[in-house]
matplotlib code that plots the C-alpha trace (Angstrom):
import matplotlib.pyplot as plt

x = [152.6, 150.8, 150.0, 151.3, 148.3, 145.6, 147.6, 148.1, 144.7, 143.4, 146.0, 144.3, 140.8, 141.9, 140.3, 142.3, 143.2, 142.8, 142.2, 140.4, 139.7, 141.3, 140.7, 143.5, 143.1, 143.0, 146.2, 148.1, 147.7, 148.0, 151.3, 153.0, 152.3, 153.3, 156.9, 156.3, 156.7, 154.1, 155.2, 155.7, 153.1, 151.1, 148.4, 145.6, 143.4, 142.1, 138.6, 138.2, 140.1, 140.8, 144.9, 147.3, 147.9, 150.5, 149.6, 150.6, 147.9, 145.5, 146.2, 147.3, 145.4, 141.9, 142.5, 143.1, 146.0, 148.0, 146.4, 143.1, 144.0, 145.3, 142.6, 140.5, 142.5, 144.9, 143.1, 144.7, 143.0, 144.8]
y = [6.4, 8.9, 11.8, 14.6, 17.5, 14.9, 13.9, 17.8, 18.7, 15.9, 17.1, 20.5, 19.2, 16.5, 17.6, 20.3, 22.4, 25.8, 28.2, 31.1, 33.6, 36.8, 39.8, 41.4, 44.2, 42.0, 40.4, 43.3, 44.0, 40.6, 39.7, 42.6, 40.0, 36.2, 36.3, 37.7, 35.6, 34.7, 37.4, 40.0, 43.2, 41.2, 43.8, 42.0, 39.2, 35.8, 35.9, 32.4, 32.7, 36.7, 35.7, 38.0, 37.2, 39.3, 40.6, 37.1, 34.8, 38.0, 38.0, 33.9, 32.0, 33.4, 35.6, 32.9, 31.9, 28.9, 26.8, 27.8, 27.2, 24.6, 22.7, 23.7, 22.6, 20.4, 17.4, 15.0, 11.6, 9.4]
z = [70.9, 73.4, 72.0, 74.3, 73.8, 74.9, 78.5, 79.1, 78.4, 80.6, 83.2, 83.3, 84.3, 86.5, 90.6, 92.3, 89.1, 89.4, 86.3, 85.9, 82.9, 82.7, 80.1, 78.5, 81.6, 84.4, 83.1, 82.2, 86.0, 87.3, 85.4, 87.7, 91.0, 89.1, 89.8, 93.5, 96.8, 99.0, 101.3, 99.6, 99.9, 102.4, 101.9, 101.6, 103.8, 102.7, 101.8, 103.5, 107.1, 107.6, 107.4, 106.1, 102.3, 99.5, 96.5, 94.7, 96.9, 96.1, 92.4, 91.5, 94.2, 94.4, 97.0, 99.9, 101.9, 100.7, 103.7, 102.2, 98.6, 99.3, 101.3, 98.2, 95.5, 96.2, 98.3, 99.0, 97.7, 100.5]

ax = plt.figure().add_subplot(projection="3d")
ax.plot(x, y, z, "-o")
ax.set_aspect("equal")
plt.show()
């Protein structure tokens, strides 16, 4: 039998995972952007390509566009 915790903690470090830590502060003001879309209060530019971004991309997807965050995280192996 597998034992569940081991495959999710492997999960978390396999390439393109994304985590950051986040003080008690910073989370208290992040939680207010988690549920948001991706285009709401696009107030904010992607630190990578100058794009347009929302408060949700600023705050959950270190401040890049989802083209950008993507192309970071999530490369494909193919």
């Amino acid at each position: 039998m597998k034992n569940k915790n081991i495959d999710l903690e492997q999960d978390l470090w396999e390439e393109g995972s994304f985590m950051e830590t986040l003080g008690t502060e910073d989370i208290k003001t992040k939680l207010r952007t988690f549920h948001m879309k991706h285009d709401e209060e696009m107030n904010y530019n992607c630190k990578k390509c100058n794009r347009k971004i929302s408060a949700h991309n600023k705050d959950w997807h270190a401040e890049l566009c989802d083209q950008c965050f993507n192309e970071k995280f999530h490369v494909d192996d193919a």
